[in-house]
C-alpha positions in Angstrom: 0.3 109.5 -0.4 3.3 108.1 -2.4 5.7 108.2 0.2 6.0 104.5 0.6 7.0 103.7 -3.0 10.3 105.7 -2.1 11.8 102.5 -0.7 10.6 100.3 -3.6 11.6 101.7 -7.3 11.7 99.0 -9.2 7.7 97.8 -8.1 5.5 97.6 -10.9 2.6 100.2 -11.2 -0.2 97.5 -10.7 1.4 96.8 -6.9 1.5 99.9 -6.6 -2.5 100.5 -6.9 -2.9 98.0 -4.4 -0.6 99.4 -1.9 -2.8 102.8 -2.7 -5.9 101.0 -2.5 -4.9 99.9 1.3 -3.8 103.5 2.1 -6.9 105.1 1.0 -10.2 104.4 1.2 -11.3 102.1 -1.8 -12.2 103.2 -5.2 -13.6 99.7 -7.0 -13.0 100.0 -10.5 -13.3 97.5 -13.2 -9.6 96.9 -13.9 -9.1 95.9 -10.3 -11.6 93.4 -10.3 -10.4 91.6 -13.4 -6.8 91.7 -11.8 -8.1 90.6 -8.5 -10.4 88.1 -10.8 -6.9 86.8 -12.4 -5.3 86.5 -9.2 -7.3 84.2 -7.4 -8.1 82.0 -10.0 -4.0 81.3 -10.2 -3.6 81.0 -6.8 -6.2 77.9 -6.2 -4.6 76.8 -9.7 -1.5 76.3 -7.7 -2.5 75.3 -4.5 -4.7 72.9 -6.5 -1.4 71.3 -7.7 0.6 71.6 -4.8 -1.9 69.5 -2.8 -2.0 66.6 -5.6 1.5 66.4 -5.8 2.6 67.8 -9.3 1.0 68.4 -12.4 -1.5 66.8 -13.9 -0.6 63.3 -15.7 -0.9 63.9 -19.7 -3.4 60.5 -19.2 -5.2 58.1 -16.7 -2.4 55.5 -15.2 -2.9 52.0 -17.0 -3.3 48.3 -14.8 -0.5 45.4 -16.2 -1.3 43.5 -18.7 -3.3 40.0 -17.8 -1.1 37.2 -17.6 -1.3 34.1 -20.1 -2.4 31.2 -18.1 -3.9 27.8 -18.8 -7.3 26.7 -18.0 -9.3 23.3 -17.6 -12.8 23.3 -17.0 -13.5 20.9 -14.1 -15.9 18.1 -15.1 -16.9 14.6 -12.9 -14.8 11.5 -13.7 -14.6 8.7 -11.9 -12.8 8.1 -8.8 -11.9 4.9 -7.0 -12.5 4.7 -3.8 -9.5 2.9 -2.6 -6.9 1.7 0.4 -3.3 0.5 -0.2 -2.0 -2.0 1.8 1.0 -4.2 1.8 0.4 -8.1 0.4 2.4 -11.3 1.2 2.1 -13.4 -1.8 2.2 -17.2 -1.2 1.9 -20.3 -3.1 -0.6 -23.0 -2.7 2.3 -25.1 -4.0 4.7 -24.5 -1.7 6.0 -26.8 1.4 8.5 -26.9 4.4 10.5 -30.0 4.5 10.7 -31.0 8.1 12.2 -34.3 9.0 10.1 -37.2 10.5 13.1 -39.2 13.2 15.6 -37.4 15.0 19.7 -38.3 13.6 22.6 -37.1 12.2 22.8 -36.3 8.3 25.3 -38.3 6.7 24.2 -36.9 3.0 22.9 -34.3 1.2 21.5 -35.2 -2.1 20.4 -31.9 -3.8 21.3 -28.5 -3.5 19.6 -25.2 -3.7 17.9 -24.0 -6.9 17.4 -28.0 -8.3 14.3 -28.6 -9.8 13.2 -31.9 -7.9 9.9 -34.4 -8.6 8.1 -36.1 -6.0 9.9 -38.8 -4.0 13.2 -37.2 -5.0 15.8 -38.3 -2.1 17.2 -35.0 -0.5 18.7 -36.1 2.6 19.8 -39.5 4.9 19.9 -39.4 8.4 21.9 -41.9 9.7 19.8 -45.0 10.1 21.9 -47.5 12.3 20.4 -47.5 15.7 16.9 -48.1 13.7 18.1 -50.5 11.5 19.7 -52.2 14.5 15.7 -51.9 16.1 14.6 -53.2 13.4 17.5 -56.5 13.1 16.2 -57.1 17.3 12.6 -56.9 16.7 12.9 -59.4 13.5 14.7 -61.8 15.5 11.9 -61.9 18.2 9.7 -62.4 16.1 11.6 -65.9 14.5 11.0 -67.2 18.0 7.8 -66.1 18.7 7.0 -68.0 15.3 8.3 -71.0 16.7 6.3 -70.4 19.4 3.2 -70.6 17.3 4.0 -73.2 15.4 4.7 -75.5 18.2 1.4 -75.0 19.9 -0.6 -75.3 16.8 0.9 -78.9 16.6 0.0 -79.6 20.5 -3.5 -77.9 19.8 -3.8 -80.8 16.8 -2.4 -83.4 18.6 -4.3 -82.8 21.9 -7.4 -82.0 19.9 -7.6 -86.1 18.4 -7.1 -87.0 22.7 -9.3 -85.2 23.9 -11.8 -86.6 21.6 -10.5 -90.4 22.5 -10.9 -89.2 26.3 -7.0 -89.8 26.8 -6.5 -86.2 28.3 -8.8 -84.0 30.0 -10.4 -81.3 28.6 -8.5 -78.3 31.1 -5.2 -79.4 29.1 -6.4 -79.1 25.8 -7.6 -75.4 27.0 -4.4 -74.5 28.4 -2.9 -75.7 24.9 -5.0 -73.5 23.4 -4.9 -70.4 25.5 -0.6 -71.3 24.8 -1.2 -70.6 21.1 -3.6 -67.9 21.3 -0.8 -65.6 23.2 1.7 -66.9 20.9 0.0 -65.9 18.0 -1.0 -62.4 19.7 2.6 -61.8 20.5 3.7 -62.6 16.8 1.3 -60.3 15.5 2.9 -57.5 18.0 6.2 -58.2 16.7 4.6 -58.4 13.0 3.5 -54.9 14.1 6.6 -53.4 15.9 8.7 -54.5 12.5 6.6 -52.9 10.5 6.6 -49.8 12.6 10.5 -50.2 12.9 10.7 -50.5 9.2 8.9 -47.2 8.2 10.6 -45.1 10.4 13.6 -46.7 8.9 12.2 -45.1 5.6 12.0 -42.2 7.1 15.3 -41.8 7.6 15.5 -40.7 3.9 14.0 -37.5 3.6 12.5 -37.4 0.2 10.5 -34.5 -1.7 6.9 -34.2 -0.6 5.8 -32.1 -4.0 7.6 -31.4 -7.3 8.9 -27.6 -7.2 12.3 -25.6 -6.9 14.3 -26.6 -4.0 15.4 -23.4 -2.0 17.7 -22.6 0.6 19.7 -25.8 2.8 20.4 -24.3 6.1 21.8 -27.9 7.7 24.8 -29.5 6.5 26.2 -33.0 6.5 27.6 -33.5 10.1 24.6 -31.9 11.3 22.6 -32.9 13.8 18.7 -32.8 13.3 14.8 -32.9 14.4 11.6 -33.0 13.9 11.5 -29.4 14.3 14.4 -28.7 11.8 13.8 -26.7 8.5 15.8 -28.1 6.0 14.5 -27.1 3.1 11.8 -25.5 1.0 10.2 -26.5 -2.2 8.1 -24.1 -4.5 6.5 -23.6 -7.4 5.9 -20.5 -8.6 2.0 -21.3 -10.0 -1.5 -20.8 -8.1 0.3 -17.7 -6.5 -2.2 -16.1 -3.4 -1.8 -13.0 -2.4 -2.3 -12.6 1.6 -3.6 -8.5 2.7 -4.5 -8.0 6.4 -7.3 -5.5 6.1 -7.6 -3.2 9.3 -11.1 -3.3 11.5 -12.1 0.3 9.8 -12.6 -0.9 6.1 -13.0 -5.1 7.3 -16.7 -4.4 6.6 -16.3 -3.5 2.8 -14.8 -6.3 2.1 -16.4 -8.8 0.2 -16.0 -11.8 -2.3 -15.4 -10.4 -5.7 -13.8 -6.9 -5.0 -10.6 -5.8 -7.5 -7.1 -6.1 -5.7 -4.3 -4.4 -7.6 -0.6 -5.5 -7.6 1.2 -2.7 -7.7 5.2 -2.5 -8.8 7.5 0.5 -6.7 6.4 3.5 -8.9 2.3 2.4 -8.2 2.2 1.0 -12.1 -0.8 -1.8 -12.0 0.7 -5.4 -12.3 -2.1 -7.2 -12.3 -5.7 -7.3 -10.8 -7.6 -10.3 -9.4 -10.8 -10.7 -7.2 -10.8 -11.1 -3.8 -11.8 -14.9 -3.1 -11.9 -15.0 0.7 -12.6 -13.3 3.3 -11.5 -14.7 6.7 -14.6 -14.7 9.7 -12.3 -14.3 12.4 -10.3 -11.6 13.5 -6.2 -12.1 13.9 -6.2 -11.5 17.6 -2.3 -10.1 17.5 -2.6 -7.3 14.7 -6.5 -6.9 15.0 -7.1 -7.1 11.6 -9.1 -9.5 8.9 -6.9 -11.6 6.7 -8.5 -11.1 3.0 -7.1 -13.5 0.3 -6.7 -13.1 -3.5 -5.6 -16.2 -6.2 -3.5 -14.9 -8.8 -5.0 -15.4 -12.1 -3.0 -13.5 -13.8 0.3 -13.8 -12.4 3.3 -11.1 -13.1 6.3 -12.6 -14.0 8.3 -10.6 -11.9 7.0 -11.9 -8.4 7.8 -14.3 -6.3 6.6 -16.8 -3.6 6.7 -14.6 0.1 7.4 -11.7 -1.6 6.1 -8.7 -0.1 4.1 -6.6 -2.7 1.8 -3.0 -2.5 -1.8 -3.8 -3.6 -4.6 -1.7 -3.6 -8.5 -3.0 -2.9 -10.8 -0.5 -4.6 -13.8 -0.6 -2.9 -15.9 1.3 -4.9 -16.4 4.1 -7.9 -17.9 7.3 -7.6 -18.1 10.3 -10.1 -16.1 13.4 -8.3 -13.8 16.4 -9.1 -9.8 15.9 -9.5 -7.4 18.8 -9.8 -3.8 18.2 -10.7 -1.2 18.7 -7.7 0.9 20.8 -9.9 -2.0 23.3 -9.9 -2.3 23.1 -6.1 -0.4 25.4 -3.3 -0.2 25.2 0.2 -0.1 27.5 2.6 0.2 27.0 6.3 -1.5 23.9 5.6 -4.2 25.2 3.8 -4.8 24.0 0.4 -5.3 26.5 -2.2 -6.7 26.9 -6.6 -6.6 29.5 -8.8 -9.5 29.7 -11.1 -10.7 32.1 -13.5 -13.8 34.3 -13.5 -15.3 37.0 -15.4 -14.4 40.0 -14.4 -16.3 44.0 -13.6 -15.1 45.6 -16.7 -14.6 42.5 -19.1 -12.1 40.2 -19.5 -11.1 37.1 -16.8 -9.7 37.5 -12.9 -8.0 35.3 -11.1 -9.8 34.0 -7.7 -8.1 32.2 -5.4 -9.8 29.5 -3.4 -9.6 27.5 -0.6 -10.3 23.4 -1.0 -10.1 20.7 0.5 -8.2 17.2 -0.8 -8.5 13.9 -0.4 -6.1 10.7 -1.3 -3.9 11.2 -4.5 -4.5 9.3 -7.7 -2.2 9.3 -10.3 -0.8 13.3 -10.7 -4.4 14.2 -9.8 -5.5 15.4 -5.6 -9.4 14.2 -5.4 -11.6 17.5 -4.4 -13.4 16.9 -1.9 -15.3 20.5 -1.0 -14.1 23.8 -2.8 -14.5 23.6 -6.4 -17.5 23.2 -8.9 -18.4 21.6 -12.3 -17.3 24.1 -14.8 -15.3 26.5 -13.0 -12.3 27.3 -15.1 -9.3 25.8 -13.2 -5.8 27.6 -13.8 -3.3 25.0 -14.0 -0.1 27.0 -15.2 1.1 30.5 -14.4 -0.3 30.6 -11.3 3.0 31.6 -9.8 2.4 34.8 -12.1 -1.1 35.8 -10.8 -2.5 37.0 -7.3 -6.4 37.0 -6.2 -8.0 39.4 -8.6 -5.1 39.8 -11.1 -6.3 39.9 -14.6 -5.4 36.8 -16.3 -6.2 35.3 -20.9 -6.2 32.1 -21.7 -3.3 30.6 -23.9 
């Protein structure tokens, strides 16, 4: 039964039992057991390997290291409830100089930026053809005065016949009835002069309120009317600041509420009560005119200017997160904050919220967040939900 090993010399004598043990009928013994023992355990050694990929690592695989972040604990403070809108500030002091009689200007007596008193001259309109009124009507009336002294003489002297019965009584009462129209048409043309003489006046324009005069749009040569601006004259004191509150909010407001002046980077100016509140609506914007008097007045405002102001309309204790701790995504607003985690140590969560109006560097929380959740607000770029994160 060795024929078969003829082909293989150089197999070892322990193949070669198992060869014989296939050729002849089996004969167990305790070597081949312990070989058979050796085998298999070896062979599921190495298919046990095979199937994971290698050997065995020397130790279990380590997670990275948490990630320093910063943390605030979220706690109330309170929030303003406010709305921004833009203010017209005016001055209670403040006037448009509109002439009184149609002319042309034959003078200018100030120029823009004077400081002026009341009664100050700042322009003449040519006064001839009034003056020349005036001259006509004063000349009528020298005659009409002549008029009424001549029948106050007849009245006397018909007065002392009639008594002696040397005239009838119908011509002393026509004498009379003479003087009475005389003296009615004296006192129209007592009237008329006077009349012609203001308007004469008028044809100096002269300053209405003391104040700085602005900008002269008419110039000498010009011709003018009653409707023609030609000047202003302010002073920058008893400033009121004009904000047309929309129908939304128009029932919030009240006497007394805060108004904030606000400069271009939203740095508070000044702050000053609301002092009225119009009871009509404007019927072109659909809004309620609320006003403000400036009792504390910025020095760096001016009369029409326009201005942002803010009306806080109430305070309330809430949650603020800063925006620099706050990401978007598809126009969700996300947080990171830390909790404990499983096996010790702090996670990062992420959470959705939801904001409201900005104040400051700080987004008002509206619904997402709790009192005393630890907020991250740095490193978040360097942390995902669940990543283990220590504080700094």
């Amino acid at each position: 039964m060795t024929w078969p090993f003829r082909f293989l010399p150089r197999i070892t004598r322990k193949t070669r039992d198992c060869f014989l043990f296939a050729a002849k009928p089996p004969m167990y013994s305790h070597r081949f057991f312990v070989s058979t023992a050796v085998f298999l355990t070896m062979s599921l050694a190495a298919f046990s390997t095979a199937c994971r990929g290698g050997a065995p690592a020397q130790g279990a695989q380590q997670g990275p290291p948490p990630a320093g972040v910063k943390l605030l604990k979220l706690t109330p403070a309170p929030i303003e409830d406010a709305s921004e809108f833009i203010a017209t500030l005016r001055s209670r002091r403040s006037t448009t100089v509109q002439p009184e009689v149609e002319g042309q200007i034959t003078r200018i007596f100030v120029k823009s930026g004077d400081v002026v008193k009341v009664g100050a001259p700042l322009v003449q309109i040519n006064p001839a053809r009034q003056l020349a009124s005036v001259l006509s009507s004063e000349a009528s009336r020298e005659g009409v005065e002549a008029d009424v002294a001549y029948w106050r003489q007849q009245v006397k002297r018909l007065e002392s016949l009639v008594e002696a019965g040397a005239i009838s009584r119908a011509e002393f009462d026509q004498a009379q009835t003479s003087l009475r129209q005389a003296e009615a048409h004296l006192s129209a043309l007592n009237a008329q002069v006077k009349e012609g003489r203001v308007q004469l006046e008028f044809h100096r324009v002269d300053a209405t309120q003391a104040g700085v005069v602005g900008d002269i749009p008419v110039r000498e040569g010009d011709r003018v009317t009653t409707s023609t601006v030609i000047t202003t004259i302010d002073e920058n004191v008893l400033l009121e600041a004009y904000v047309q509150v929309p129908l939304s909010r128009s029932a919030e407001a009240r006497l007394g509420l805060p108004v904030q002046l606000l400069d271009a980077e939203g740095k508070v100016l000044a702050t000053n009560p609301i002092t009225f509140v119009a009871p009509r609506v404007d019927d072109t914007t659909q809004t309620v005119l609320v006003k403000s008097i400036l009792k504390q007045e910025p020095p760096s405002v001016r009369v029409q200017q326009f201005i942002r102001s803010r009306i806080i309309w109430r305070t309330v204790q809430g949650l603020t997160v800063p925006i620099t701790a706050v990401v978007r995504i598809s126009g969700q607003y996300f947080c990171f904050v830390a909790e404990p985690g499983q096996q010790g140590g702090l996670v990062a969560r992420q959470k959705p919220i939801e904001v409201g109006e900005v104040v400051g560097n700080d987004y008002v929380v509206r619904n997402g967040l709790k009192e005393g959740e630890q907020l991250i607000v740095s490193g978040i770029q360097k942390v995902g939900d669940g990543a283990p994160v220590k504080a700094e």
